[in-house]
C-alpha positions in Angstrom: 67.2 88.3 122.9 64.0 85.9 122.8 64.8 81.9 122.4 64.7 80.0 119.7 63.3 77.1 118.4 64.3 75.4 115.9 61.5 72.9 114.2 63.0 69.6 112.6 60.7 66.8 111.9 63.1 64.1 113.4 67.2 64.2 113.9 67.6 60.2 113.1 66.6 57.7 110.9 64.8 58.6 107.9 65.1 62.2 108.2 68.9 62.3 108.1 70.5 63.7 105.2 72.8 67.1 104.8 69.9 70.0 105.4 69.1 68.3 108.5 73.1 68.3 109.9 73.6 72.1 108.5 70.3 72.7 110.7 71.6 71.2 114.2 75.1 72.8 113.5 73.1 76.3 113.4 71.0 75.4 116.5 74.9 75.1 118.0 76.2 78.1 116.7 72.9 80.1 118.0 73.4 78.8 121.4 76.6 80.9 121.2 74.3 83.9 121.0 71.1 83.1 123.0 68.9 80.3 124.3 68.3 77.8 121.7 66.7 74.2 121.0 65.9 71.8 119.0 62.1 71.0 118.7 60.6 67.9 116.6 57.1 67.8 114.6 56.7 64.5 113.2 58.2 62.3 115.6 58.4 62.5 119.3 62.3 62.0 120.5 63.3 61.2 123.9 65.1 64.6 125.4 63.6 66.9 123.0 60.8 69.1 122.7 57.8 68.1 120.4 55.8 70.9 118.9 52.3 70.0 120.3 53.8 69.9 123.7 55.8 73.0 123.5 52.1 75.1 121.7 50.4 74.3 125.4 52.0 76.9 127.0 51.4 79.9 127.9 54.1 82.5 127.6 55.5 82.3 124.0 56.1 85.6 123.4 59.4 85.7 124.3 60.4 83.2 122.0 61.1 82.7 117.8 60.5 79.4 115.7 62.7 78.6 113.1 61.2 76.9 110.8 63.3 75.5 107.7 61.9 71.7 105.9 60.9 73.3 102.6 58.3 70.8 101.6 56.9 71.3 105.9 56.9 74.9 105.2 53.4 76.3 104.3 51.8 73.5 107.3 54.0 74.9 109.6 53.8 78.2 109.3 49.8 78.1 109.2 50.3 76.3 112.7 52.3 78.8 114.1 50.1 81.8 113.1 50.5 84.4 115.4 53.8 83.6 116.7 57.4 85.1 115.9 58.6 82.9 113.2 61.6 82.7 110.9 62.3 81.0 107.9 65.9 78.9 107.1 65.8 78.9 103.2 68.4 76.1 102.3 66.6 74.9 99.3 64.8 77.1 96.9 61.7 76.0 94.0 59.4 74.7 96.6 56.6 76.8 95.2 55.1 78.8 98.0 55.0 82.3 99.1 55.6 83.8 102.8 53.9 86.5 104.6 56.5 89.8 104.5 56.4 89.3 108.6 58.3 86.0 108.5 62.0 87.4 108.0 64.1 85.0 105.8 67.5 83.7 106.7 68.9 82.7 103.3 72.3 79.9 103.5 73.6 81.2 99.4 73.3 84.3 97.4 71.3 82.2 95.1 68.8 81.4 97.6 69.1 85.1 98.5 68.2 86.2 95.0 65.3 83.8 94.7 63.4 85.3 98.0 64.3 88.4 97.5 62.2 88.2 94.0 59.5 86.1 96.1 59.1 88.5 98.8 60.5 91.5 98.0 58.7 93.0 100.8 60.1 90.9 103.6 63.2 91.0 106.3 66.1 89.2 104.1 69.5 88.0 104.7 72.4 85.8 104.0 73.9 83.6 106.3 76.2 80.6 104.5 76.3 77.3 106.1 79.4 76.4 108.2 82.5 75.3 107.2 84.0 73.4 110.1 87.7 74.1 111.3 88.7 70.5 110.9 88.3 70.9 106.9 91.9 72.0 106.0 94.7 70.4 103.8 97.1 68.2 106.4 99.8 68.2 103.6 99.8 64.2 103.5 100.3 61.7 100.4 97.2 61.0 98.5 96.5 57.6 97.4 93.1 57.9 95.9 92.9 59.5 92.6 89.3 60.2 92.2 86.6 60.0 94.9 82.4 60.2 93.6 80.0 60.2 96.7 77.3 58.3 95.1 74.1 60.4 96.9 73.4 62.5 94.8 75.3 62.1 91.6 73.9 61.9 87.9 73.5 58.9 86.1 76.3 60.3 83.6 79.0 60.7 86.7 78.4 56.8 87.8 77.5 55.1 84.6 79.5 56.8 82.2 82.7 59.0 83.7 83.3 56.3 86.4 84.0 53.2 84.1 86.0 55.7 81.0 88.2 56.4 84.3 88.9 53.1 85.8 89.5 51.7 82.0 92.6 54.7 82.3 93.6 52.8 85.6 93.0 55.3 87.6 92.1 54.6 91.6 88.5 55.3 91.6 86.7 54.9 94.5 82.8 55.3 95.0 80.7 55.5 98.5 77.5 54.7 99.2 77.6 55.0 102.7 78.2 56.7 105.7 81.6 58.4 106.7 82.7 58.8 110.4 86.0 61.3 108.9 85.0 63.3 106.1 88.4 65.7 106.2 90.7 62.4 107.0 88.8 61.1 103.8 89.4 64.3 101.5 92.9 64.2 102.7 93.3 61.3 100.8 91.8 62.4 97.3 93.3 63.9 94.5 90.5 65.1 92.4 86.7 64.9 93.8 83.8 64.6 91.4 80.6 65.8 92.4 77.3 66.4 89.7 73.9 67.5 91.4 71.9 69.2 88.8 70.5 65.7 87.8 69.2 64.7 91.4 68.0 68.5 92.3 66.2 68.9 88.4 64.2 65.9 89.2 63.1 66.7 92.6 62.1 70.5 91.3 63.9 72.2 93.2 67.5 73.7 93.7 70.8 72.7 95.4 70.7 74.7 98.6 74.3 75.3 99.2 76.5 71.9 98.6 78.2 72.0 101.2 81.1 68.9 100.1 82.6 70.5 97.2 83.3 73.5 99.4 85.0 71.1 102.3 86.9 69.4 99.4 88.2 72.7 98.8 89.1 73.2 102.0 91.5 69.7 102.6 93.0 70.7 99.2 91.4 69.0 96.6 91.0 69.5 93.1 87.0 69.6 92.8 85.6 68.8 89.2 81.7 70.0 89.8 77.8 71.1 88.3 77.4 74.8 89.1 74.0 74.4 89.9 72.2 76.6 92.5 74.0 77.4 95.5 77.3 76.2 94.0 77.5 79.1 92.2 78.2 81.2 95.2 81.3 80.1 95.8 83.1 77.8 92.6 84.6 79.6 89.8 86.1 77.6 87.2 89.0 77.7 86.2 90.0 79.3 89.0 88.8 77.1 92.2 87.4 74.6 89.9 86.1 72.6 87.0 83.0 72.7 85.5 82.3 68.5 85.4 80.1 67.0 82.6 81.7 69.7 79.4 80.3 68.8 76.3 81.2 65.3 76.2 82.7 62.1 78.6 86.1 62.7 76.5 86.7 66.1 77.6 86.3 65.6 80.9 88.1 62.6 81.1 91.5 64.3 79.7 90.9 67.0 81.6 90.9 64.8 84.7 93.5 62.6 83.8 95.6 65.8 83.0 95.2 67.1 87.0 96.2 63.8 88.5 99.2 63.4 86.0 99.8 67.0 87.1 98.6 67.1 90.5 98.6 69.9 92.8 96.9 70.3 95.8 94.4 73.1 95.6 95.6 76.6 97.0 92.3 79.1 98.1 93.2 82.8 98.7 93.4 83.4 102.5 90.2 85.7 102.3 88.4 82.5 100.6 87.3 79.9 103.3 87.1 82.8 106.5 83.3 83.4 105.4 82.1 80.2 105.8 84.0 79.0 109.2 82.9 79.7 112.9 83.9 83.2 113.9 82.4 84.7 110.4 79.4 83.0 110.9 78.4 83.5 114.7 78.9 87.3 114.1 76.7 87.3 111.3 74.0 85.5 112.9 74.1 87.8 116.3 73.8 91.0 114.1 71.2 89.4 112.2 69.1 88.4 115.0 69.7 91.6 116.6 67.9 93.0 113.9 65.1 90.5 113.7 64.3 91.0 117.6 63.9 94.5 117.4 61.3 94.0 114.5 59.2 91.4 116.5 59.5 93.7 119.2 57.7 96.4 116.7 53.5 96.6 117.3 52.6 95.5 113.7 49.1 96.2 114.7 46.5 98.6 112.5 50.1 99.1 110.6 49.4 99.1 106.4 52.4 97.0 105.2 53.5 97.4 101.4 51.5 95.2 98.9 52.1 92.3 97.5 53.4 91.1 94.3 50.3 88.8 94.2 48.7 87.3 90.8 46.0 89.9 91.3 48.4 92.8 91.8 51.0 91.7 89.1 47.7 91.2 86.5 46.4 95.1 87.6 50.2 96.0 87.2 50.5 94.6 83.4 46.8 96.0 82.9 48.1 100.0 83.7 51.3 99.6 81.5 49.4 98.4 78.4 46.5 100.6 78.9 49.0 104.0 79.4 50.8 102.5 76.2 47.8 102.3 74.0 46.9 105.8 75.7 50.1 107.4 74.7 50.2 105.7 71.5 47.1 106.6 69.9 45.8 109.6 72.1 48.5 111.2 72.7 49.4 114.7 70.6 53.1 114.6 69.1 
């Protein structure tokens, strides 16, 4: 099985955020499977391959680049023309197109659904992020009634839901910073508010897979959410959860108060969180690369690949249709 490569523009600093920490936690589970490593293309790290370096040599045929920084995308693939790439489609709406040799790891069923529209023609398949083991309910007392991560969240959720709630005396607590224990933190929360589809509308583009309303879940929470992009793979509510921001602050605000008067801790079917944690997901990826190795080891050479759904092609496509309409219509003999 060939190495891989996976291309991040930096792991620190400015480049932090949640699609960068899914990305290393891949690169971790892949080294389960084959060789794998971390390479950087904006900034030079100590310990770490940088691009330019790793281009001079020689014998690269043996090897994959996983390429995944939507907006980095189209630059980086151009670069590695010629060369075994993949791409890691977290976040969908960036705009641009891939050649059908570049197969497509997808991390939700939505993002799934969008490429396989784009590039109908291309290698495609779903591989959700990870869901790590120490995200589980430790059946403690909770003291905090409501917990907003403030990356991330709409105007409405901070401005709005979060003062009607404290005026009910509840024990709201916002963060605007790191957090060293996410699961010790969950543990602690009642009811977890989280509204995205502000944030991801005015960037263009779509939540890739929201990862903290799934680990909410997972330490028993009751998660009040947007359903936005990749959400939608996984909440369902009324069932696993509650659709936040309903019509109007009042709703949601007796709706709230309602679970913490009542408060249970959340109970997923055992067949619920298994997809998302370690052993699900390093089988997946090993049958998946399986399957991409054997098609770079294919000579796509002199091959004619399926067209396109180009402009051009679409245009020519909506041309016949109207043309055999107006033939059929009009020249046709009933």
């Amino acid at each position: 099985m060939r190495n891989l490569y996976f291309l991040v523009p930096g792991t620190d600093g400015k480049f932090a955020c949640g699609g960068l920490w899914a990305e290393l936690k891949t690169v971790e589970l892949a080294k389960k499977i084959c060789n794998a490593e971390v390479v950087t293309y904006r900034q030079r790290e100590q310990d770490k391959l940088f691009v330019d370096d790793l281009l001079q040599q020689k014998q690269l045929d043996d090897c994959i680049f996983v390429i995944s920084w939507g907006f980095d995308v189209p630059k980086l693939s151009a670069k590695l023309k010629g060369f075994n790439i993949i791409y890691h489609a977290h976040t969908t709406g960036y705009g641009f197109s891939l050649p059908a040799n570049i197969p497509i790891i997808t991390v939700s069923r939505n993002s799934m659904g969008y490429w396989g529209q784009k590039s109908p023609n291309s290698l495609i398949y779903y591989l959700p992020n990870q869901i790590s083991d120490e995200f589980y309910n430790y059946q403690e007392t909770r003291d905090i009634d409501v917990l907003v991560l403030a990356r991330k969240s709409s105007t409405y959720l901070l401005k709005q839901l979060v003062p009607e709630l404290q005026q009910h005396k509840c024990n709201v607590v916002v963060i605007n910073s790191y957090i060293d224990d996410v699961p010790g933190l969950f543990n602690q929360v009642k009811v977890y508010l989280y509204d995205s589809a502000e944030y991801w509308a005015q960037r263009g583009v779509s939540e890739g897979f929201g990862l903290q309303p799934l680990e909410a879940l997972a330490c028993g929470c009751q998660v009040f959410s947007s359903i936005n992009g990749g959400l939608a793979d996984y909440l369902d509510p009324g069932f696993n959860c509650h659709k936040i921001a309903a019509y109007s602050s009042r709703f949601d605000v007796q709706r709230i108060l309602k679970v913490i008067d009542n408060w249970q801790a959340m109970t997923l079917p055992e067949t619920f969180l298994p997809e998302y944690r370690t052993q699900n997901i390093v089988k997946k990826l090993g049958l998946i690369l399986e399957e991409i190795n054997i098609f770079f080891e294919k000579n796509h050479d002199n091959i004619i690949s399926i067209s396109d759904l180009t402009h051009m092609r679409l245009a020519q496509l909506r041309l016949k249709n109207t043309t055999e309409k107006i033939i059929k219509k009009y020249f046709t003999k009933s």
